[in-house]
C-alpha positions, 0 to 999 in steps of 0.5 A: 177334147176339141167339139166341133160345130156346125155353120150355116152358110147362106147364098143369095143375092149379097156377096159375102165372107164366112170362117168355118171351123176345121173339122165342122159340119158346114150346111149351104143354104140357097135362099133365091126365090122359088115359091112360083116354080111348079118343078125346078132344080137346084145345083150347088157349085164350087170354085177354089179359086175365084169368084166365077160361076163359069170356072165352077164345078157343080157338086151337087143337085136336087130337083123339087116339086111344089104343088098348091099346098104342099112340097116334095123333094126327089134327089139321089143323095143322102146330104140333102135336108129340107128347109123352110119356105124358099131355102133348099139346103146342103150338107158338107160334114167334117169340112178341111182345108180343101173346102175353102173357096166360092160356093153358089147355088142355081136355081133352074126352073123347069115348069112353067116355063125356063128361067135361071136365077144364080145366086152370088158368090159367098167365100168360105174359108176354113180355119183352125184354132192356133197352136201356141208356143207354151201347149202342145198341138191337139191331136185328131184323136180317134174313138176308142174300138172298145165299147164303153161301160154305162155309169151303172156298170162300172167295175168298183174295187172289193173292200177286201182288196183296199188293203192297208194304208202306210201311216206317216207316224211309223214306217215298216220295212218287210214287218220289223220296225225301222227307226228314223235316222 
C-alpha cells in the first residue's frame, strides 16, 4: 500500500526548489505582507515552463478583508483554507506530473489604496519512488466498492465445521488404511 503525504510549498521573496511526491496533497502558501491592507486579492499563477510571471496562467483567486481585530474571507472555491497571520493558502489535491512547473502568488491591494506586491518564482517538481529492477512496480489501486465489515462484525468459522485434521503418523485414503511403501 503506497500512503501518500502532504507538502507545503512556500512563496515569497526567496526563490526556491521544492520535490513533491506523485499522488500528495500539495498547499501553496503565499507569505507577502498583508496586515496593512483593508481589502485585497490574491491570485495564484502557474508557469510549465519557466520562471516568468508574465507567461503564467492564473489558476486561481481569493479577495480577503481585514478590519481592526478580525479577518474574513470571501471566495467562490472550496480549495481555499485560512492560514495564520500574513499567509493565505491553496490547496492542489492528488498532485501529477502536469503539476510540475513555477508557481507564484500576487498579492493586489485594493483599500486603501492600489499596490502589487509578487512573490518569487518556487519550482515544483513532482516525482515518484523508483521501480527497481527485482520487485514489481506499485499499481494505483482503487478502493474496493464493497463496504467493509468492523472488526467486531467479522464473519468466524463454526467449531462444527473445523473438521478433521490429517495426523502425519497415519495416512487414510477414502476410510481403509494405506500402508507406507
Amino acid at each position: 500500500m503506497v500512503v501518500t503525504g502532504h507538502e507545503y510549498v512556500i512563496l515569497d521573496e526567496m526563490q526556491r526548489k521544492v520535490v513533491v511526491e506523485f499522488g500528495s496533497s500539495m498547499t501553496l502558501r503565499c507569505r507577502l505582507r498583508t496586515d496593512k491592507y483593508e481589502r485585497f486579492r490574491v491570485r495564484w499563477y502557474f508557469n510549465p515552463s519557466g520562471s516568468s510571471l508574465d507567461k503564467s496562467t492564473n489558476i486561481s483567486e481569493k479577495i480577503s478583508f481585514h478590519s481592526a481585530n478580525t479577518s474574513t474571507e470571501k471566495t467562490g472555491q472550496d480549495s481555499w483554507r485560512g492560514g495564520r497571520d500574513n499567509e493565505e493558502t491553496h490547496c492542489l489535491p492528488n498532485v501529477s506530473h502536469e503539476n510540475s512547473g513555477w508557481y507564484f502568488c500576487k498579492v493586489i491591494e485594493e483599500i486603501p489604496s492600489n499596490e502589487n506586491i509578487n512573490s518569487n518564482a518556487t519550482q515544483v517538481v513532482i516525482t515518484e519512488d523508483p521501480i527497481y529492477s527485482n520487485t514489481r512496480p506499485v499499481a494505483n489501486k482503487q478502493p474496493s466498492p464493497r463496504p467493509g465489515l468492523p472488526g467486531n462484525q467479522l464473519k468466524i468459522v463454526p467449531p462444527s465445521q473445523d473438521l478433521w485434521t490429517p495426523s502425519h503418523s497415519r495416512r487414510h485414503d477414502d476410510g481403509k488404511q494405506r500402508h507406507k511403501q
